[in-house]
ROMI-589525 format. One record per residue (C-alpha): z, y, x; residue number from 1; residue in one letter. Coordinates in nm, 2 decimals, padded with zeros to 4 digits. Example, Ala and Ser with C-alpha at 12.3 -4.5 7.8 and 13.67 -1.06 7.14 Angstrom:
# ROMI-589525
      Z      Y      X num residuo
  00.78 -00.45  01.23   1       A
  00.71 -00.11  01.37   2       S
//
This chain:
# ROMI-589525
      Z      Y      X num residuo
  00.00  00.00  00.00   1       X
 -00.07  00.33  00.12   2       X
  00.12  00.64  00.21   3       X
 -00.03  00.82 -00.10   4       X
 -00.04  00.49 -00.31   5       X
  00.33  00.51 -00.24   6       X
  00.41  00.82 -00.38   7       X
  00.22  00.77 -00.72   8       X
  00.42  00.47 -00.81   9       X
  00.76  00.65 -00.71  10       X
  00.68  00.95 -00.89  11       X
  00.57  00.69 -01.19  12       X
  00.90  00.54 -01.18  13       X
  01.06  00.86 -01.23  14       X
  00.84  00.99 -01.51  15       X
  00.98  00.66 -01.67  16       X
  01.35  00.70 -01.58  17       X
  01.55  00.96 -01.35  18       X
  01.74  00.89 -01.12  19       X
  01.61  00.63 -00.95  20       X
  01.75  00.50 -00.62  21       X
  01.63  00.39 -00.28  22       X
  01.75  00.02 -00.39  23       X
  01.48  00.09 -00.76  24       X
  01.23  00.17 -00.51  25       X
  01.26 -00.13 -00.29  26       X
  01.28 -00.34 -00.63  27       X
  01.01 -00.19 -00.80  28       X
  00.75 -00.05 -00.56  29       X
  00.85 -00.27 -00.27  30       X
  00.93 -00.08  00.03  31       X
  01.19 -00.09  00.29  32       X
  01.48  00.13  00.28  33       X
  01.34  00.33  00.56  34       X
  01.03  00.40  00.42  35       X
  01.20  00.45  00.09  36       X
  01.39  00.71  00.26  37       X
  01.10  00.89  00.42  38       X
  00.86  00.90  00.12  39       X
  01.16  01.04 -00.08  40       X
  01.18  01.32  00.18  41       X
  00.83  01.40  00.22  42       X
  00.80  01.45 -00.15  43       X
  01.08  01.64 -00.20  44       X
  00.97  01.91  00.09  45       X
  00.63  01.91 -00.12  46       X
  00.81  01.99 -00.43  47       X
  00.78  01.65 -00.62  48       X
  01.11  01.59 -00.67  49       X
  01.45  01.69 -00.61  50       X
  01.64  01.44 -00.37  51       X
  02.03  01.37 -00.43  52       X
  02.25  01.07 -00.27  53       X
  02.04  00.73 -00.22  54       X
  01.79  00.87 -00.42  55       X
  01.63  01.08 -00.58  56       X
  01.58  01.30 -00.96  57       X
  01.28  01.40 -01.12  58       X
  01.26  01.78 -01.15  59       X
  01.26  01.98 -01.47  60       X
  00.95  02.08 -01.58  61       X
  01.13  02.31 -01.78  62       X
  01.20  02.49 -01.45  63       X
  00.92  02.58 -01.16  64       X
  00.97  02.40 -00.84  65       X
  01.03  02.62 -00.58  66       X
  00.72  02.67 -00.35  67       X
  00.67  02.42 -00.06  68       X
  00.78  02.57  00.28  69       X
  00.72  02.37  00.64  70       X
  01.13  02.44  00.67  71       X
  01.41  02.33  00.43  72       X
  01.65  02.62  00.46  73       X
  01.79  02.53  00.12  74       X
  02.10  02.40  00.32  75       X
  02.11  02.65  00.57  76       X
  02.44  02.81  00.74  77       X
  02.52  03.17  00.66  78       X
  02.16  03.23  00.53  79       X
  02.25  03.55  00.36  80       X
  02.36  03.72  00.66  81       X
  02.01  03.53  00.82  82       X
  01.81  03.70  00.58  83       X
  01.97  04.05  00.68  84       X
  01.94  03.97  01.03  85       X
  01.58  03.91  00.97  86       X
  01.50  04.23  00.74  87       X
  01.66  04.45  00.99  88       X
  01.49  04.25  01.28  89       X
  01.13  04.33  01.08  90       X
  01.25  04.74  01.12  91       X
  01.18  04.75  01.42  92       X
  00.81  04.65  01.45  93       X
  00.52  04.91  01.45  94       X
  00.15  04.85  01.36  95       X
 -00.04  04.69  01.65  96       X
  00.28  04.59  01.79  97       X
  00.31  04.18  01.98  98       X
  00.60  03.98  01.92  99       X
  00.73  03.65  02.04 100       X
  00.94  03.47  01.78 101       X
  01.10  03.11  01.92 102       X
  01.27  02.83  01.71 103       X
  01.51  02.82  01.46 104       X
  01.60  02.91  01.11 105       X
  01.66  03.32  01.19 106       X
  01.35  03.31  01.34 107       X
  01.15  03.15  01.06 108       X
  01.28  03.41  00.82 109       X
  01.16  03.67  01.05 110       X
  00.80  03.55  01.09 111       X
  00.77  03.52  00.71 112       X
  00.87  03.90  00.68 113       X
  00.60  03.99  00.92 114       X
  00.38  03.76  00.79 115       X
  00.04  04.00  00.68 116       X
  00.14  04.25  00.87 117       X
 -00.05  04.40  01.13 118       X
  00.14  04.30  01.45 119       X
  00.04  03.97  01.65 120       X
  00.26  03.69  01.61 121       X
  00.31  03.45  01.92 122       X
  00.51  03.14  01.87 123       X
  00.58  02.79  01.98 124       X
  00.76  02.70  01.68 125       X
  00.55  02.50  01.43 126       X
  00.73  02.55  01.12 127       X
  00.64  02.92  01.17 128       X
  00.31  02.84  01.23 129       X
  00.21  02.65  00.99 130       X
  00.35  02.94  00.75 131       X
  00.12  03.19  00.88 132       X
 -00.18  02.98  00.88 133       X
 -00.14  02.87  00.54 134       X
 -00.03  03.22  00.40 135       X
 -00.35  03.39  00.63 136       X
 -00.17  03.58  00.87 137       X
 -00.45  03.75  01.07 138       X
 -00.32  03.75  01.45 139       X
 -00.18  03.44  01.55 140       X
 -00.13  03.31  01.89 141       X
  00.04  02.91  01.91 142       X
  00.19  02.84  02.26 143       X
  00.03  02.51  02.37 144       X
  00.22  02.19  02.48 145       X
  00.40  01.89  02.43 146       X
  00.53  01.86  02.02 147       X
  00.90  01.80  02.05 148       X
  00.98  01.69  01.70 149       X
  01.34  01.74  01.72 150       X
  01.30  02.10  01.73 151       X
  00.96  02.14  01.60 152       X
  00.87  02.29  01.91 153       X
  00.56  02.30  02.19 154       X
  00.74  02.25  02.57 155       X
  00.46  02.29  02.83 156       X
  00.31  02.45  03.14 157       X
  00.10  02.68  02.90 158       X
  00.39  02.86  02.85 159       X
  00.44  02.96  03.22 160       X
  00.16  03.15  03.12 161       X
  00.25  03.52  03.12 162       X
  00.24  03.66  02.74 163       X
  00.24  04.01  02.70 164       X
  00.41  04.15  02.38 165       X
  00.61  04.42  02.31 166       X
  00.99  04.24  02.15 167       X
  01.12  03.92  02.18 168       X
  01.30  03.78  01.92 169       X
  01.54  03.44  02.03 170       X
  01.85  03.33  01.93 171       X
  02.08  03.05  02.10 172       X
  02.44  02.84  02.03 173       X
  02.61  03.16  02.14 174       X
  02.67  03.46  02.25 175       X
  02.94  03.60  02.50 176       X
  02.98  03.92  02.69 177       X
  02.80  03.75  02.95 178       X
  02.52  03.64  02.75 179       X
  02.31  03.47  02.57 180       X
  02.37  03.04  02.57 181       X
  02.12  02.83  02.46 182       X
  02.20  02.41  02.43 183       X
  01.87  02.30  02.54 184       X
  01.78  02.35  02.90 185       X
  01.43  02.18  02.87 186       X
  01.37  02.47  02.60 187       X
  01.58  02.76  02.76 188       X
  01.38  02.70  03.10 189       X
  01.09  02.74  02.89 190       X
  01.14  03.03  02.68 191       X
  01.25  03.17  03.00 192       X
  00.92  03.22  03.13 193       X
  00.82  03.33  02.83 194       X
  01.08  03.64  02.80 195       X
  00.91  03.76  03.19 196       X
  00.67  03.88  02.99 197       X
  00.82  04.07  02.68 198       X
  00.95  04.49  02.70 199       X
  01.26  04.43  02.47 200       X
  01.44  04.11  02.43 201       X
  01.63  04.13  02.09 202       X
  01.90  03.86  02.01 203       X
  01.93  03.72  01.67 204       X
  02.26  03.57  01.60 205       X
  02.50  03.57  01.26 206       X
  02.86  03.64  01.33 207       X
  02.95  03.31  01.35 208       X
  02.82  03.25  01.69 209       X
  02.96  03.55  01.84 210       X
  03.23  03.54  02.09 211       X
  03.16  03.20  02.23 212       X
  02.92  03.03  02.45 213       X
  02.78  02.67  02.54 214       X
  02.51  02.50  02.70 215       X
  02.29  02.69  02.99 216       X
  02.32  03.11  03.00 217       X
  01.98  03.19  02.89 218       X
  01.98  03.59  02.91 219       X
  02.26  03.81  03.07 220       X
  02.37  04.06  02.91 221       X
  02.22  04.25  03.12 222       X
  01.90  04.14  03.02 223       X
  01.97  04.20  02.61 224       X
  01.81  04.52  02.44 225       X
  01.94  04.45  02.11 226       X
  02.19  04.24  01.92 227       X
  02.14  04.20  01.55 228       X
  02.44  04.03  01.40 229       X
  02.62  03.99  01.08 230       X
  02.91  04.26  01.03 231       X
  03.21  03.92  01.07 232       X
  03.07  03.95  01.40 233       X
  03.38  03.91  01.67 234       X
  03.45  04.29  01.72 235       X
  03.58  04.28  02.11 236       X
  03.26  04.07  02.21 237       X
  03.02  04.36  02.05 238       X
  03.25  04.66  02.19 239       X
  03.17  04.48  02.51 240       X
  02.83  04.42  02.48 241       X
  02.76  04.79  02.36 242       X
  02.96  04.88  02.69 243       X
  02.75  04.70  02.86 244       X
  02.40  04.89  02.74 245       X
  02.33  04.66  02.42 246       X
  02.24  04.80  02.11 247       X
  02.41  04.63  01.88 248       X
  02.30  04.65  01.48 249       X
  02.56  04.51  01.21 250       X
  02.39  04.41  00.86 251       X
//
């Protein structure tokens, strides 16, 4: 049975009943648990149905679903102060203006508020990119590499390649009066060469991970234009970062 094939007869068995769980499937459409499991997902990030514990309901037709996006940030951490982060971040951008935007949910918000807007866009985070392609952003540029599907990230030499642009946005797993700490030193190494080409490096990072650091330092602070934070942000770590020469924006 194929992939598509699949999906009709789960979808089939939940026009007929709802819920139906990952044991139903295996039962009635005969699959194995982990293919149960990753059909259930894929359909639910397409807007097919809504997926709950060992299983999944059928959604409402009373109700639209909600419009298919390459990143679930349904179950996101602090994602109102995110989206602030990113609105402010969006501020700051002129026409004609390049930005690099890296991984990560922050990030993704920012992209789709610049998304049809005329700046150029370079990325290596695949999520983002497949937003702007499918929503026809004009000026794209994809940083080649290796796909790291963990992160939904390119890693590769391309990206020693020096890419001009006028910001940088980033964020990390924390950030200290020293710095900026990212967890990942395969990625940090590599957005490192990336930031030797960008004016202004801009941090975003809700208040949550200010004040504490882990992992590699990624950016002294030094090295930081701008902080954009949520306003629970640890008050002695921005007084110290704004004596140290950082802007530092609370939303």
């Amino acid at each position: 049975m194929t992939e598509s094939q699949r999906h009709n007869a789960i979808l089939a068995l939940l026009a007929e009943r709802s819920p139906v769980s990952v044991h139903d499937l295996i039962a009635h459409v005969g699959m194995s648990p982990a293919t149960a499991r990753r059909d259930l997902h894929k359909l639910a990030q397409a807007g097919r149905l809504v997926k709950v514990r060992n299983g999944a309901e059928r959604i409402d037709s009373s109700f639209p679903a909600a419009p298919w996006l390459p990143l679930d940030l349904r179950n996101t951490p602090h994602l109102d102060a995110k989206n602030r982060i990113a609105r402010e971040a969006a501020t700051l951008l002129a026409p004609g203006d390049s930005v690099v935007i890296n991984c990560g949910s922050t990030a993704f918000l920012l992209g789709q508020q610049l998304c049809g807007r005329p700046v150029q866009l370079i990325t290596n985070y695949f999520p983002l990119a497949s937003y702007l392609v499918s929503h026809d952003h004009a000026d794209l540029i994809l940083m080649g590499g290796q796909y790291d599907h963990s992160q939904g990230i390119t890693i590769g030499d391309d990206q020693s390649l020096r890419y001009a642009a006028r910001w940088m946005f980033t964020s990390g797993s924390g950030l200290t009066v020293d710095g900026l700490y990212k967890s990942n030193i395969i990625t940090a190494l590599s957005e490192q060469k990336v930031m030797r080409g960008a004016s202004k490096l801009v941090v975003l990072a809700d208040g949550s991970k200010v004040g504490h650091g882990s992992g590699m330092l990624f950016a002294a602070a030094k090295d930081i234009a701008m902080l954009i934070t949520s306003a629970d942000a640890d008050a002695d770590t921005v007084a110290a970062l704004r004596a140290q020469g950082v802007e530092v924006r609370q939303v």
